[in-house]
Kinemage of the C-alpha trace (Angstrom):
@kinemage 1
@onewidth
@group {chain A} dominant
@subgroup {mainchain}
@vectorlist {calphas} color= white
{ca unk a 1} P 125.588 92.686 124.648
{ca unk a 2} L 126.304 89.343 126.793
{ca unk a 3} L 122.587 88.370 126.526
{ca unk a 4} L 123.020 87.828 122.638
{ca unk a 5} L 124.504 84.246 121.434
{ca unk a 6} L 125.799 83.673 117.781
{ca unk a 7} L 124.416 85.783 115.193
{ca unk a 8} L 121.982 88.203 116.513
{ca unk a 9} L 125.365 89.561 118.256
{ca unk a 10} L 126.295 90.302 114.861
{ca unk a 11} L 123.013 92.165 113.704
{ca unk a 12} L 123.495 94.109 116.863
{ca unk a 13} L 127.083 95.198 116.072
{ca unk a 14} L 125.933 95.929 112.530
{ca unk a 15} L 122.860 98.458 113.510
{ca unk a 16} L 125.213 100.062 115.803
{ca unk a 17} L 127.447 101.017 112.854
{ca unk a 18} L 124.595 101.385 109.864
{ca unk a 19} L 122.219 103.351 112.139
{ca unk a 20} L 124.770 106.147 113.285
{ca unk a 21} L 125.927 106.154 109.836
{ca unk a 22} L 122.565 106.610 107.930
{ca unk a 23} L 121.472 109.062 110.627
{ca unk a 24} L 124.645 111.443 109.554
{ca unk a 25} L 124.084 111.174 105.741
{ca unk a 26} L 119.626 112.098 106.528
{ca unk a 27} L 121.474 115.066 108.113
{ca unk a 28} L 123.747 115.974 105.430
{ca unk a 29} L 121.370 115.373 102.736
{ca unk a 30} L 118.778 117.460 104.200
{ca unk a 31} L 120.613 120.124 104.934
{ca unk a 32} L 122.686 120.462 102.126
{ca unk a 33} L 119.151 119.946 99.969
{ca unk a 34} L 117.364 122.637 102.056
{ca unk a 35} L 120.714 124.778 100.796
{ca unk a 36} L 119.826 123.544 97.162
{ca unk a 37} L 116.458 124.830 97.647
{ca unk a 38} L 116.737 127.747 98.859
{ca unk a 39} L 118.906 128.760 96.220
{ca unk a 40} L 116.440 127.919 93.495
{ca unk a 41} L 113.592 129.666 95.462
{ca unk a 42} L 115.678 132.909 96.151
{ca unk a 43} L 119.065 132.727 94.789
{ca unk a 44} L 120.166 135.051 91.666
{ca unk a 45} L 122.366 134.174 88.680
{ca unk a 46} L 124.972 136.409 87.826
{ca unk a 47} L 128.147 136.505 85.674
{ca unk a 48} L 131.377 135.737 87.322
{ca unk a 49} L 135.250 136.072 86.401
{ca unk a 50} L 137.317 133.182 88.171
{ca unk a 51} L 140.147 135.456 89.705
{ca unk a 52} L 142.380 132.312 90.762
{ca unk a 53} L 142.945 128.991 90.703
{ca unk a 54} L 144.716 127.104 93.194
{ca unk a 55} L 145.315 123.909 95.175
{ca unk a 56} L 144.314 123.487 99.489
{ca unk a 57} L 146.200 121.175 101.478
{ca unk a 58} L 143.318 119.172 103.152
{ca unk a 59} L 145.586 117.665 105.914
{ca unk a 60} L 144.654 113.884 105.772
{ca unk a 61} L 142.367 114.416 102.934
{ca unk a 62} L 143.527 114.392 99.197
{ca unk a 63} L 143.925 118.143 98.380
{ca unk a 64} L 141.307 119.978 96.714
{ca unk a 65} L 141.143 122.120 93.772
{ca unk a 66} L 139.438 125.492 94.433
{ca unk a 67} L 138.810 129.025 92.636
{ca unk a 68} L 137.944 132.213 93.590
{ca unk a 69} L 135.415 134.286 91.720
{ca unk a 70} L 134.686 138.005 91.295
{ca unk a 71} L 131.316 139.934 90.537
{ca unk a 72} L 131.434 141.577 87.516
{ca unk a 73} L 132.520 145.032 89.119
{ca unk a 74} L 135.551 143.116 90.576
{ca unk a 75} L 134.382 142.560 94.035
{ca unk a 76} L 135.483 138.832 95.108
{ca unk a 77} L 131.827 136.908 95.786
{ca unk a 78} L 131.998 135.263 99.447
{ca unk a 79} L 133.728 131.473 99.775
{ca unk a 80} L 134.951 129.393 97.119
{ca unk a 81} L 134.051 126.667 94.093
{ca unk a 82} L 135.721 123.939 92.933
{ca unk a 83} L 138.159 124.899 90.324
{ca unk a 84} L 138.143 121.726 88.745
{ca unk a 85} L 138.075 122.721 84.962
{ca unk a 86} L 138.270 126.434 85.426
{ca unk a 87} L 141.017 128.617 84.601
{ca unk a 88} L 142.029 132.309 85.974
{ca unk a 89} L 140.153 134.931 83.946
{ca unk a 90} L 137.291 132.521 82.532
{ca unk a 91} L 133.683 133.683 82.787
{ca unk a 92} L 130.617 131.405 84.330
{ca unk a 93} L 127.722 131.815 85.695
{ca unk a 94} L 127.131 131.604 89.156
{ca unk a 95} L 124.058 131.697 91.633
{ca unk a 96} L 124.515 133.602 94.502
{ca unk a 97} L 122.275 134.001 97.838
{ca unk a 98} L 121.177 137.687 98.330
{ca unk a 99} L 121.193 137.244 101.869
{ca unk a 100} L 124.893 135.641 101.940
{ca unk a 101} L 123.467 132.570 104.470
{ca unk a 102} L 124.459 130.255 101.318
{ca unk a 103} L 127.606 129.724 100.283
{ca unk a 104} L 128.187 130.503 95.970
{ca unk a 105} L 127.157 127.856 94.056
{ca unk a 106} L 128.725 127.240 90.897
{ca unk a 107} L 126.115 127.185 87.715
{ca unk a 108} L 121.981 126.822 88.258
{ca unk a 109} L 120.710 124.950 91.733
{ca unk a 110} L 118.569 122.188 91.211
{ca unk a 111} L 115.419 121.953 93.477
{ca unk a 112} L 117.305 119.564 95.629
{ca unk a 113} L 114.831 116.733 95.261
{ca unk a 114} L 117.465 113.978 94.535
{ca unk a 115} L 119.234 114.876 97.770
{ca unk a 116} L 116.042 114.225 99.929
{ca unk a 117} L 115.239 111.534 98.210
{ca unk a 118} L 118.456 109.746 99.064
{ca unk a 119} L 117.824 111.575 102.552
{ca unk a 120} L 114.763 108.826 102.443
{ca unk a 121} L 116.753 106.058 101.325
{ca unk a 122} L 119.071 107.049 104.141
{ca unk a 123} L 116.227 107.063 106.471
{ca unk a 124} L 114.479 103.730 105.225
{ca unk a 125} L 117.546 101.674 106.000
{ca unk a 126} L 117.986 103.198 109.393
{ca unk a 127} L 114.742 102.103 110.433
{ca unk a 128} L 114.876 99.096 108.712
{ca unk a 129} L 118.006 98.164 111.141
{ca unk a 130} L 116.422 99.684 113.941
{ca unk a 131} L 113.622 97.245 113.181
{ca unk a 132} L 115.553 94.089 112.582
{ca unk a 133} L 117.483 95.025 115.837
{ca unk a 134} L 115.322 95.069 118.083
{ca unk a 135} L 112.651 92.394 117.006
{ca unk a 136} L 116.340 90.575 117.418
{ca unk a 137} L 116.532 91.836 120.550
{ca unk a 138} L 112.931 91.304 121.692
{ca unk a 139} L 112.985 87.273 120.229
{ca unk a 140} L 116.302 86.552 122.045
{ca unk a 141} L 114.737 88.050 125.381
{ca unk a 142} L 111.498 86.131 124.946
{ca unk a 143} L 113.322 83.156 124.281
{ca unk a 144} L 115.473 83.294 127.336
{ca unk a 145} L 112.570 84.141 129.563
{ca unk a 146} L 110.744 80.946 128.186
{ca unk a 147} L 113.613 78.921 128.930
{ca unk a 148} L 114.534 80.347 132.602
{ca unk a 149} L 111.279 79.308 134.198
{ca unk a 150} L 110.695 76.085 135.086
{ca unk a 151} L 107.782 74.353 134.093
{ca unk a 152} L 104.902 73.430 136.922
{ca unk a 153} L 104.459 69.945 136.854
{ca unk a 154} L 100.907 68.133 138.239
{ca unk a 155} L 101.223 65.810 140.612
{ca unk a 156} L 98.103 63.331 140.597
{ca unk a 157} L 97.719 63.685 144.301
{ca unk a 158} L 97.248 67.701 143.506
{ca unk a 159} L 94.108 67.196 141.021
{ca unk a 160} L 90.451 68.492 142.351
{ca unk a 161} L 87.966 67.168 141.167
C-alpha cells in the first residue's frame, strides 16, 4: 500500500472495508432468502400456543425477547420466535418446515424476493468498489511506470538519413 500517494490510499482502505462487508450481507441475504423460500414453497401453517415468554442474555448484545411455542397437541415446535408482543397462552399462526432443516417462522413466509434483491444491491456496490479500486490501482501503476523511464533523447549526430 506504499505505491499509493494521497487519495487513492484512501479508496484503497475504503474497498478493503466495503468489499468484505457487502460480501457478508450477499451471504446473509441469500441464505436467509433461500430459508424464506423454501418455506413458502414447502413449509405448512399451523396453529400454535406460545408456552413462554422470556428474556436471553445476549452477552455483549442487548438481550433479546424470545417465546416458545407448542403444536396444538402440546408438543413444543423446534427453536424459538421473537416474543416481542406475545404473551404465554396466546394463539398464532406459525409456518413450520416438515423436514425441520428451517427453523419456525413466526406468521406466513414471504417469497424472499426483497432479501435477494438487497442481496443485489449488496453485490452491485461490491463490485462497484472492486471496480473503482483497482482502475485506482491500475492508473497509479501506469502513471508511475510512465514517470520511471527516462525519455530517449535524439542526438543530431544519431539521425540516418
Amino acid at each position: 500500500m506504499e505505491e499509493f500517494e494521497g487519495w487513492s490510499k484512501a479508496w484503497v482502505v475504503l474497498a478493503m472495508i466495503v468489499v468484505p462487508i457487502a460480501a457478508l450481507v450477499v451471504t446473509y441475504q441469500t441464505y436467509s432468502g433461500l430459508d424464506q423460500r423454501a418455506l413458502h414453497a414447502r413449509g405448512r401453517q399451523e396453529r400454535a400456543t406460545v408456552t413462554d415468554v422470556y428474556w436471553v442474555d445476549q452477552g455483549a448484545d442487548p438481550p433479546s425477547h424470545v417465546a416458545q411455542l407448542a403444536d396444538p397437541s402440546g408438543q413444543p415446535l423446534p427453536g424459538n420466535v421473537s416474543g416481542d408482543g406475545l404473551k404465554a397462552g396466546q394463539t398464532v399462526t406459525v409456518t413450520v418446515d416438515p423436514r425441520g432443516e428451517i427453523p419456525v417462522l413466526l406468521g406466513t413466509p414471504s417469497t424472499g424476493s426483497g432479501k435477494f434483491r438487497a442481496a443485489g444491491i449488496a453485490a452491485g456496490v461490491e463490485i462497484l468498489f472492486l471496480a473503482w479500486a483497482a482502475y485506482r490501482g491500475a492508473a497509479d501503476r501506469l502513471a508511475t511506470k510512465t514517470t520511471d523511464k527516462p525519455k530517449p533523447t535524439h542526438r543530431p549526430d544519431d539521425v540516418r538519413t
